[in-house]
N, C-alpha and C positions, 0 to 999 in steps of 0.2 A: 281545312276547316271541318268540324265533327259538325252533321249534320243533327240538329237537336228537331227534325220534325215531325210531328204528330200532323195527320193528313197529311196535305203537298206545301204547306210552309211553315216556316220555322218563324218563331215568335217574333224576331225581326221584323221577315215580309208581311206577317199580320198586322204589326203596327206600320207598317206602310202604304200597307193597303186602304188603312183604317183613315190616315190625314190625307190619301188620295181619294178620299168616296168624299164628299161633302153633300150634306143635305140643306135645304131651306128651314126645313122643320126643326126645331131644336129637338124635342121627343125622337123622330128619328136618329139627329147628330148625337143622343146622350147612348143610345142602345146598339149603335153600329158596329162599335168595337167587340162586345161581347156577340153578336150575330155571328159577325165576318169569324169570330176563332168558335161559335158551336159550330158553324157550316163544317169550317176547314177542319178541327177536331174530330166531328162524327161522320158527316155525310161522306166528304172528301176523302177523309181514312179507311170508310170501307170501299170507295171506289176504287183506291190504288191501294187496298189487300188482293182486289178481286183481278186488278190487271198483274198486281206481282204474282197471281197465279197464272194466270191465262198467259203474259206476256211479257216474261220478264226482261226480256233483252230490250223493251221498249221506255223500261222505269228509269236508267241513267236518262237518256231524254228526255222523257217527259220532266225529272227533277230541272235538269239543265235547263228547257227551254223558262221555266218558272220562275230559274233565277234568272236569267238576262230580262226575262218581263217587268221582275221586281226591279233589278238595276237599272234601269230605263225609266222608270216611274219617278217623274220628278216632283217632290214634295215640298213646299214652301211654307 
């Protein structure tokens, strides 16, 4: 599988992520999904630039542990 991700998930786990967060607030539930992919687009993307410098025998890992988290995430 070609890894397509900007930060640490791929458009996928973002929408996974997105029907596993659930809010009460509607305002909240309509804004979650754009949140969850500016976090993981900007914030997340310069954290794993800065760790593929510092430490990169660590970023297979850290991608790996991300996915089994996402595959585990049961969405209904």
């Amino acid at each position: 599988m070609v890894d397509e991700r900007k930060g640490i998930l791929t458009p996928e786990q973002e929408d996974i992520v997105e029907k596993a967060i659930r809010f009460k607030n509607p305002i909240l539930e309509l804004v979650d999904g754009p949140i969850i992919k500016t976090v993981d687009n900007v914030f997340l993307e310069k954290l794993m630039t800065y760790l593929e410098g510092k430490f990169p025998e660590y970023v297979p890992y850290i991608y790996e542990a991300i996915d089994v988290v996402c595959e585990s995430i049961k969405v209904e």
